[in-house]
N, C-alpha and C positions, 0 to 999 in steps of 0.2 A: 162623450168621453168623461172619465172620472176624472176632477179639474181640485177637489180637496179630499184631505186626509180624513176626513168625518165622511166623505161620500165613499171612498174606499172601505173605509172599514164596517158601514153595512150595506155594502154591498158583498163582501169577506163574509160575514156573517149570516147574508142572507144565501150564502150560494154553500155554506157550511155544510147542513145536514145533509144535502146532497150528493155532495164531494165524499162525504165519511163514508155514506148508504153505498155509493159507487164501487169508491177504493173494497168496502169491506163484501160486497155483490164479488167483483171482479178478482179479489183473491180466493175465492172458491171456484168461479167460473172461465178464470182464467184471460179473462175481456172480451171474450169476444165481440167482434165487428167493433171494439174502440179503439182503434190504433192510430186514429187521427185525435189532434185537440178539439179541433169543430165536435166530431162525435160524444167525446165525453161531456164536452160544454153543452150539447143540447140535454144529456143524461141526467148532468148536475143541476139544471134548469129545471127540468120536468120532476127530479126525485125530491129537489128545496120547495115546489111547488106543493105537491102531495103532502110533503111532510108539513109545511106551514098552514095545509090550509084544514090539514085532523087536528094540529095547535092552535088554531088560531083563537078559541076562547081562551084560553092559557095565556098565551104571547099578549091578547089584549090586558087580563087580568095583573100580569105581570108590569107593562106599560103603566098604567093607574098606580102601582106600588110603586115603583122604580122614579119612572120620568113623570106623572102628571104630578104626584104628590112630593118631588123634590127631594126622594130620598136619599136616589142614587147623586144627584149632585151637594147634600150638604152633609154627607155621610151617616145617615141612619139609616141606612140600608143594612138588613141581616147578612152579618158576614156569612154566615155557613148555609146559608139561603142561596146568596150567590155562588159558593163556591160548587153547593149541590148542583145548581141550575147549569155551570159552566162545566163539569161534569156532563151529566147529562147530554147536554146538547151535544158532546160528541160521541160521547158510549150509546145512546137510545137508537142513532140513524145507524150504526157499528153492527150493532145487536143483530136490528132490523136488516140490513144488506145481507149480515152473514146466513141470518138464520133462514132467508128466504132463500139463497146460495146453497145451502143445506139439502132445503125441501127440493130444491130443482135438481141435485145429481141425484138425490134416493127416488127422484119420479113421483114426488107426492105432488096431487092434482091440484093442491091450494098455488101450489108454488110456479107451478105450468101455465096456470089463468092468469099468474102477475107477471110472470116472465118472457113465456112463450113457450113455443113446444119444443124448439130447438133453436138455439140461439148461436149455435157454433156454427161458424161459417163453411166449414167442410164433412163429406161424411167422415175421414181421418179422426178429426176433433171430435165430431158426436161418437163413434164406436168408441175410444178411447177415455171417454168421460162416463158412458156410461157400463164400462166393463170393468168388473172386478179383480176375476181370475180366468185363464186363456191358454189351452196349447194352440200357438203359435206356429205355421211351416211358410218358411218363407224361400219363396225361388227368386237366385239371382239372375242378376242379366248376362253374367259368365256362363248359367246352365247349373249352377251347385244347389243343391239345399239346404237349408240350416233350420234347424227348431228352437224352442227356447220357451218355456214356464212365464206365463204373464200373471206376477202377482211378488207375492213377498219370498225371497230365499229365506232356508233355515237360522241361516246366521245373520240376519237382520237387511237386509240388500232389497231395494224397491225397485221393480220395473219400471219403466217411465218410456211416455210416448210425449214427441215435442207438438206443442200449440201452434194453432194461427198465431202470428204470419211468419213464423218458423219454418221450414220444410221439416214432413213426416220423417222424422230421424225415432228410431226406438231401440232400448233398451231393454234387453229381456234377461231378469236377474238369475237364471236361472238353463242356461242351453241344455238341449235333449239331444241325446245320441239319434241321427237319420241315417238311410242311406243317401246317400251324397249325389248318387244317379236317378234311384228312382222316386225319391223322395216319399218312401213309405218310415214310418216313426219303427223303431228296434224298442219291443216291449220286453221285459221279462218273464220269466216264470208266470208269474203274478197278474200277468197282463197290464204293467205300469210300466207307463213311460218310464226310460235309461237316464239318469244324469248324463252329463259331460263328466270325466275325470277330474277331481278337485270342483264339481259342480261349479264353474267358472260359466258368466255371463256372456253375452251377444251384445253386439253393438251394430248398429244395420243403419246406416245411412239410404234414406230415400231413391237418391240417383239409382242406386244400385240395385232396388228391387224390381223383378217382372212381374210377380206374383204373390200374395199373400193368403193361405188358409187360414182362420181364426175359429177354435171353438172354445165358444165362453160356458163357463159355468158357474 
């Protein structure tokens, strides 16, 4: 147990870069499989590990300026040094979390060797992370059909499918005219898919689905 305020605070510090690389990983990724505290803390462990030990000539460098040579306790220490470094040490792991976060939804291979190949816990979560744009035909468990455009409506409206440990609830910014019995899509002229009237969204709760077709493009 941490027993003093100086044992706390680098241990706060050592568990830092971590915690930043995570939160900023997990707002692109969504967390998955960290929905416990254990889970994150072993995350925060292993990413403060990596990150101190590509710093670690640095952090010693910095030691010797700071603590061996007394600077940071009798204040000759470069203010805008520290302020840079304190900076830093939260924006560099931020950076790093996102920008790997980044590389793993567009499928670039650097990002897949450091993350994994699929790190969402459901096929739900992987289709839906890694799909753009989508007609959508969904059978209910009533027997109805219902379509819907997966991607952006004209007037600024996002589709959206819910994450682990949420139930598959979705969102489709965009509903397509179906037959309701045989569940074949109503094209036009043109052979494009029908709006809904006033091109008005779907909303589909999980419980309620039998069936899903999905074509991505």
């Amino acid at each position: 147990m941490i027993s003093t305020f100086q044992g706390l605070l680098v241990a706060v510090l050592a568990l830092l870069p971590g915690a930043a690389y995570t939160f900023a990983l997990e707002r692109v990724t969504n967390g998955y499989g960290a929905a416990s505290f254990s889970d994150r803390l072993v995350r925060f462990l292993a990413a403060s590990a990596a990150i101190h030990a590509l710093l670690a000539g640095g952090e010693y460098q910095l030691y010797r300026y700071l603590i061996a040579e007394h600077r940071l306790g009798n204040g000759t220490a470069n203010v805008w040094l520290l302020q840079g470094l304190s900076i830093g040490y939260v924006l560099l792991p931020t950076a790093v979390g996102s920008t790997i976060g980044w590389g793993h939804k567009h499928h670039k291979k650097w990002a897949v060797l450091l993350v994994g190949a699929a790190p969402e816990p459901r096929a739900w979560d992987y289709m839906w992370r890694h799909t753009q744009r989508a007609i959508v035909r969904i059978k209910l468990k009533s027997g109805t059909w219902l379509a819907g455009y997966y991607g952006w409506s004209l007037d600024g409206r996002r589709s959206y499918a819910s994450a682990h440990p949420e139930e598959g609830d979705l969102y489709l910014a965009v509903g397509l005219t179906i037959d309701a019995d045989s569940g074949e899509l109503v094209l036009d002229e043109k052979n494009q898919t029908v709006p809904l009237p006033d091109a008005r969204g779907l909303l589909v709760r999980w419980p309620e689905i039998e069936y899903i077709d999905i074509k991505a493009f």
